[in-house]
N, C-alpha and C positions, 0 to 999 in steps of 0.2 A: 104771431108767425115766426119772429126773431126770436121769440126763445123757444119754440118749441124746435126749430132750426137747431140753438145753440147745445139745445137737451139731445138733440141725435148727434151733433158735431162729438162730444163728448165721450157717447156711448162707442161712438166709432173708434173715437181715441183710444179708452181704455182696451174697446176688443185687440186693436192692432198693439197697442202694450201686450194684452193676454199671451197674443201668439209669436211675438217677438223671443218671448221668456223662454229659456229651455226647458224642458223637462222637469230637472231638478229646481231650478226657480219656480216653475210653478207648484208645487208638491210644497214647498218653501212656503212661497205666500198662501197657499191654502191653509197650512197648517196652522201658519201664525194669525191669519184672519180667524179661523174657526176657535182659536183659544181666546182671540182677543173679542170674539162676539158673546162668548158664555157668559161673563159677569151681566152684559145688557138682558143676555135672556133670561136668569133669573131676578135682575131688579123687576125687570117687568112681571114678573112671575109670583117667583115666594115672596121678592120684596116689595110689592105694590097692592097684590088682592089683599092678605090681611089687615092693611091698613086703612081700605074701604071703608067697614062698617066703623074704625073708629073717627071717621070726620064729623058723625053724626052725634059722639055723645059729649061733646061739650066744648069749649075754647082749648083746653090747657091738652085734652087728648089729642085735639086736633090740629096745635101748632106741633105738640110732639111727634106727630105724623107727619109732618112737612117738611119739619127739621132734618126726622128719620132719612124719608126719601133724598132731600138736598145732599145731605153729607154722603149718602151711599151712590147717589149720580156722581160727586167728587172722587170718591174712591174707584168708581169704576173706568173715572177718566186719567186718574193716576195711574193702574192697572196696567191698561192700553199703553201711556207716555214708557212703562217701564216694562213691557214685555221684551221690544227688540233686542236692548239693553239686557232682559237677562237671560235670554237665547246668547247673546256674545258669549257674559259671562259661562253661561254652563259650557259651550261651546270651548273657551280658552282662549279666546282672541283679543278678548279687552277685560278689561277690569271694572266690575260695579262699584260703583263709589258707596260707601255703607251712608252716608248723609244722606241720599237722595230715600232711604226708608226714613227718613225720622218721621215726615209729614204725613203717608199713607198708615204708620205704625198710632201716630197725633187720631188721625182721621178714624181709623178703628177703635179706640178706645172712645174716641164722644161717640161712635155708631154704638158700642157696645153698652154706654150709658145711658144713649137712647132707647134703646130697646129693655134694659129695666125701667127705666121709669114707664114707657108703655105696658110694661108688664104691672106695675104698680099701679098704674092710673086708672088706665084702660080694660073696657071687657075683653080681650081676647080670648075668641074661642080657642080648644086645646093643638086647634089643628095649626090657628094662625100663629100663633106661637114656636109650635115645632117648624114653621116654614122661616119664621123671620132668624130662628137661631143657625138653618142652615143659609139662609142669602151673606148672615154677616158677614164673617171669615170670608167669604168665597173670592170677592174679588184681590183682598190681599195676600189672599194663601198662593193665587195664580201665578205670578210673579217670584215670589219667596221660596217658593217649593225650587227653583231651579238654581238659586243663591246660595242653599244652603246644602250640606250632604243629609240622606235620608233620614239619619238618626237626629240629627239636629232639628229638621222641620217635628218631626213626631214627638221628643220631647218637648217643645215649644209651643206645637198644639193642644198634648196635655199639660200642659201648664195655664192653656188659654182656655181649657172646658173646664178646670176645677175651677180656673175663677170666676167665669161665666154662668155657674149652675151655684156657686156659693153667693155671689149677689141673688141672686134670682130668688134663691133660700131667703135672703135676707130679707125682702121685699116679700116672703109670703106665697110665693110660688106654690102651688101645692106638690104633695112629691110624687102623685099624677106626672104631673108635667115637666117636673124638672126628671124622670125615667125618661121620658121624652126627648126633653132638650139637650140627655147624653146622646141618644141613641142619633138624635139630627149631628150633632158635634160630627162622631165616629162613622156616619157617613159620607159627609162633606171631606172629612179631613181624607178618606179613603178613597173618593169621588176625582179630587185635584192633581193626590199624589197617583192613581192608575190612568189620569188621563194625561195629564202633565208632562210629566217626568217620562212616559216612555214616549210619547211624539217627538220629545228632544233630541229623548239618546238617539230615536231612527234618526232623525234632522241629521244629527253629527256623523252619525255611520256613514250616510250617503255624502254630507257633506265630504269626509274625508277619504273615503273614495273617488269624490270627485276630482282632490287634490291629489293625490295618489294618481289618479290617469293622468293627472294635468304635467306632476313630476315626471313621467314614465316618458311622456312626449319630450321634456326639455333635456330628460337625461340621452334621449336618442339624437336630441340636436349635437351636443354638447360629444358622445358618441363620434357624429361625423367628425366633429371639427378635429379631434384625434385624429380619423382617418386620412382626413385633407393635409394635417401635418405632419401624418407619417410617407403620404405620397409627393408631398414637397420636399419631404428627405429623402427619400429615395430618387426622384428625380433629380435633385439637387449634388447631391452630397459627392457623390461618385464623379461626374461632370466637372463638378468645379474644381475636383482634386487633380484631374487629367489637363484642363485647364492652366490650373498652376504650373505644375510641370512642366508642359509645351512653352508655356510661356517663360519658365526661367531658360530652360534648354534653349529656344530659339535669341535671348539674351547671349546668351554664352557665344551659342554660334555668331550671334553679329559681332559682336566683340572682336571674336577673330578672326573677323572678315570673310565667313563663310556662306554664299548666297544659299544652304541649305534654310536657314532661318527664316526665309523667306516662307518657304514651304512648311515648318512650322505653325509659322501665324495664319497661314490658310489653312490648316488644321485647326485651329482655335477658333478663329471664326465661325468653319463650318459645326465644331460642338457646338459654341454660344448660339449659335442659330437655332439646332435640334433642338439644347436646352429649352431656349426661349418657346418653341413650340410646346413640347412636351411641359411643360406652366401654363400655356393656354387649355391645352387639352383637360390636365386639370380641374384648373381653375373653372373650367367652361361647366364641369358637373357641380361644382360648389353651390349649394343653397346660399338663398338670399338670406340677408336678417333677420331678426323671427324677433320684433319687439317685447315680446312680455320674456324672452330668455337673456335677450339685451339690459333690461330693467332690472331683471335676477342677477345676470351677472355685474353691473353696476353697482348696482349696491354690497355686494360680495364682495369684491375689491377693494372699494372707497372705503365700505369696513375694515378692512384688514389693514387697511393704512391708517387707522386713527383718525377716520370722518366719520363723522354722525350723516346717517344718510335718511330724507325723507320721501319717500315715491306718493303721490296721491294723483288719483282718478284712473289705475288700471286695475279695474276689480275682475276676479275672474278669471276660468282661464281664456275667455275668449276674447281677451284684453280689451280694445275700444269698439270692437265691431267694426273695423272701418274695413275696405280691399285689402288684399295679400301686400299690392305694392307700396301704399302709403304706409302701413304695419311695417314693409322692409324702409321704407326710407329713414321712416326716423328710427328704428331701429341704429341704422348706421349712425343715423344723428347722438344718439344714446352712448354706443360706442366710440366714437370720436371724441367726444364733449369728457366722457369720464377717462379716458387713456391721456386729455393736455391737460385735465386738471392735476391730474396726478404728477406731468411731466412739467408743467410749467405754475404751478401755483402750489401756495403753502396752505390751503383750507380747512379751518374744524368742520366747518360742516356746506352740505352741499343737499341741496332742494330739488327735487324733478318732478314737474307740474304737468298732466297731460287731460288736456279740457279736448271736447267734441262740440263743437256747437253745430249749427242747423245744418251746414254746408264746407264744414271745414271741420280739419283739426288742429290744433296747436299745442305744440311739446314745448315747455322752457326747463331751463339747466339752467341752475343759479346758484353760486356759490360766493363761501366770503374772504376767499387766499387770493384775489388777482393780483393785488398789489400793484406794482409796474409791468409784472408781464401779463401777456394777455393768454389764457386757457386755451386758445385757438390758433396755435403757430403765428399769434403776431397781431392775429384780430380784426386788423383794419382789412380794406380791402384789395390792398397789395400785397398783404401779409404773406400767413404761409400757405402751403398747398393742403392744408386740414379746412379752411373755411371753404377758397375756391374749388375743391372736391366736393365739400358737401351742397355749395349753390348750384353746382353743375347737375349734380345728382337730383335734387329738389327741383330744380328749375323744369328736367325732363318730365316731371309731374305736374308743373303749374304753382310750382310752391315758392316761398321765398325764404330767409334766413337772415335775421339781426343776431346781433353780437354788438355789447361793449360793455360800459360800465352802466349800474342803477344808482340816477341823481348825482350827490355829490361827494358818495362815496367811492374814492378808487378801489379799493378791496371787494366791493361786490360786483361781482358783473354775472350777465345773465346774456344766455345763446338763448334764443327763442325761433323757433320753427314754424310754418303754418303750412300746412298741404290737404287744398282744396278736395274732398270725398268725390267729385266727379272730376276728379284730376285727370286732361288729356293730355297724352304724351305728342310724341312724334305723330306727325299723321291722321292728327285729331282722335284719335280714338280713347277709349274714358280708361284707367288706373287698370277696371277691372274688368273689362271687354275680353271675351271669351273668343269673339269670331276674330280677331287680328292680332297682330304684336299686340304685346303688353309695353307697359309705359318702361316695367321695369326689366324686360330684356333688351327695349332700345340704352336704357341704362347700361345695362350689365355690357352691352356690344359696345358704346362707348366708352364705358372703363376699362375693357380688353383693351382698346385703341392708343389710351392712354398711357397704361400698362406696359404696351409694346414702346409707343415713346422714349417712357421712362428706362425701359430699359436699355434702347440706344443712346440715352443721356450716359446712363451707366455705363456702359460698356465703354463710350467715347471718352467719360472720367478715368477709366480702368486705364485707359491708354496712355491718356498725360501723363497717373501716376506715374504710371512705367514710364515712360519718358525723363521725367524728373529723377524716378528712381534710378535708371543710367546714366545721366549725366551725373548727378553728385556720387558716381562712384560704388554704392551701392550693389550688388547681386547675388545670387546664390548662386552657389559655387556645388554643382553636382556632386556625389561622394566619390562617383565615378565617371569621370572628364571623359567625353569620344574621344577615342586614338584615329580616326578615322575625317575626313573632312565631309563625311556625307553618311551620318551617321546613320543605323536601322531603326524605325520607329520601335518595333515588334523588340527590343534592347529595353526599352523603357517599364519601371515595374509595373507601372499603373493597367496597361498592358498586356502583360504575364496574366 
């Protein structure tokens, strides 16, 4: 009962694999299952009935029928081992190592000397003969055909039928059957290369179509973020220039003792305030993170500055599967981590690890530049406001955040992330919960919050300066000084 239990647990398993898969992954695995079932279906086939009647006629036909069989169940589990491998290859994604043929190329040559001497030994009929010439090739031609350009595979295979019909010769083959044994060759060899080779190139078509829509989305992220920066200039630029101004003008005036200054700086306030609105307003439309455009662009960067960059476990464009909000947190985590390696470390190379296990997920950032400073405004947890931003942010999910050094080297140090897949924010509700807030808009409304803080830190700094700046003497001196002690705003160019 427990295993027939464990035989449905299974079956369950694999369906919800099935339908997890998208479209194009399934299309995917069918293909490469149905190339990689063909060799079994003809061992079973051409390469197993003719070798039936010869167990009967004596020791030496019949261990060379054993032999046959073993070595061609070998080759067709080499076959299999080296399909995905050369899908990559034809594909262009990875490189097949030309070693990894010696053994299947070993493996075809004893099948192919087994099959003359069963031609010498043994009765084969005319038929069994022409079946076993085409099972041989088949399973190494499957693999090979995708390694090599067309003209290559084709001279190689008539290279491999002159010499397979000229033993055969040698051994007494009648020439019966060695008509034959071309005519099996030149359908096999036509068989691998029409089935082969065009399920690939479709593979690749779609594959890179896939990646083509997959760019098209990151180019629209990437898109925004122009826009968001040309509306932070626009907001900005104008403001802060009026800003200036006000503020040197209302210097002047204090200087000489004119209580219009006053009136001034409550002009400047009241811009700093709009401003500061008009950045929330914003900001407020800005997209969250989009991790798999984060990883792109990390590694984009860290290149460009002479790191060797290694991203593993986001395949895809649907990167980890996990909620929109855990994708955005570490996303920022992504960005963060690569903007203080750049600013506070001297690294050749830097690592991004992103594993999913049952109930969580964990992102690490690991690089080998830390030295004495630490890649996260300081590191510790008093540090700087790069680490305590991103725990704040994590935290609102249910997640946590290390940082420091790995062992006892000072030079490597590694941020690692974890944010639980039923991550509840505020309010209990889960990461990806449709009917309430999201984890990652109580986020984003606390980072406005922040945001606003920070900017009356700012502003309160902006004041000292000026303050400092007036005492040691310091001002700008307008081109054109008011004649007037109570001067016309509407005077001013910014203004005009």
């Amino acid at each position: 009962m427990k295993g027939l239990r464990g035989v449905i647990g299974r079956v369950r398993g694999w369906r919800r694999g099935w339908h997890e898969r998208s479209k194009l992954q399934r299309i995917d695995l069918y293909t490469r299952s149905t190339l990689a079932g063909l060799p079994w279906v003809f061992l079973l086939s051409w390469g197993l009935l003719p070798l039936l009647p010869v167990l009967g006629q004596g020791p030496v036909p019949a261990v060379l029928a054993v032999a046959f069989f073993a070595v061609n169940t070998a080759l067709c589990v080499l076959s299999n081992r080296h399909l995905g491998a050369a899908f990559a290859h034809h594909r262009g994604t990875e490189t097949f190592p030309v070693r990894r043929l010696r053994l299947p190329a070993a493996l075809l040559a004893l099948l192919t000397g087994l099959m003359v001497a069963l031609a010498a030994t043994a009765d084969l009929k005319d038929a069994g003969l022409a079946l076993l010439v085409l099972d041989v090739p088949l399973a190494f031609a499957i693999p090979y055909v995708l390694l090599v350009p067309v003209r290559t595979y084709l001279v190689h295979c008539a290279v491999y039928a002159v010499v397979l019909v000229g033993l055969l010769a040698a051994v007494g083959v009648p020439a019966g059957l060695l008509f034959g044994a071309v005519l099996s060759m030149l359908v096999v060899i036509l068989l691998v290369l029409s089935s082969v080779r065009p399920s690939a190139w479709s593979m690749s078509v779609m594959w890179q179509a896939e990646e083509a829509r997959d760019m098209q989305a990151r180019l629209a992220v990437a898109e925004e973020r122009l826009r968001f920066g040309r509306d932070m200039h626009d907001v900005l630029g104008r403001n802060l220039s009026v800003i200036a101004l006000k503020s040197e003008l209302a210097v002047e005036l204090a200087q000489r003792g004119n209580p219009a200054a006053v009136d001034q700086m409550v002009e400047v306030q009241r811009i700093a305030r709009a401003s500061q609105q008009e950045v929330r307003d914003v900001v407020r439309g800005y997209r969250e993170a989009d991790l798999p455009t984060e990883l792109m662009g990390a590694r984009g960067v860290l290149q460009a500055a002479g790191i060797s960059v290694t991203v593993e476990g986001a395949d895809g464009p649907a990167g980890i599967g996990a909620p929109a909000a855990v994708q955005a947190a570490l996303g920022w985590v992504v960005r963060e981590t690569a903007t203080n390696v750049l600013r506070h470390g001297d690294p050749t190379h830097c690592s991004i690890r992103l594993a999913r296990t049952r109930d969580a997920v964990v992102l690490e950032v690991e690089n080998d530049g830390a030295g004495a400073a630490d890649p996260l405004d300081g590191g510790g947890d008093g540090g700087g406001s790069g680490l305590a931003g991103l725990r704040e942010r994590l935290g609102a999910l249910g997640g946590t955040l290390t940082a420091g050094p790995v062992g006892d080297d000072p030079d490597l140090f590694r941020v690692s992330a974890t944010v639980p897949l039923t991550a509840s924010g505020p309010g209990g509700r889960t990461a990806s919960d449709p009917g309430g807030r999201t984890a990652s808009a109580d986020g984003q409304r606390a980072t406005d919050g922040q945001r606003a803080t920070g900017d009356e830190r700012a502003a309160g700094d902006e004041r000292a300066a000026l303050g400092e700046r007036t005492a040691s003497g310091e001002r700008a001196t307008p081109s054109t000084p008011p004649s007037s002690p109570s001067p016309d705003p509407s005077a001013l160019p910014e203004e005009r």
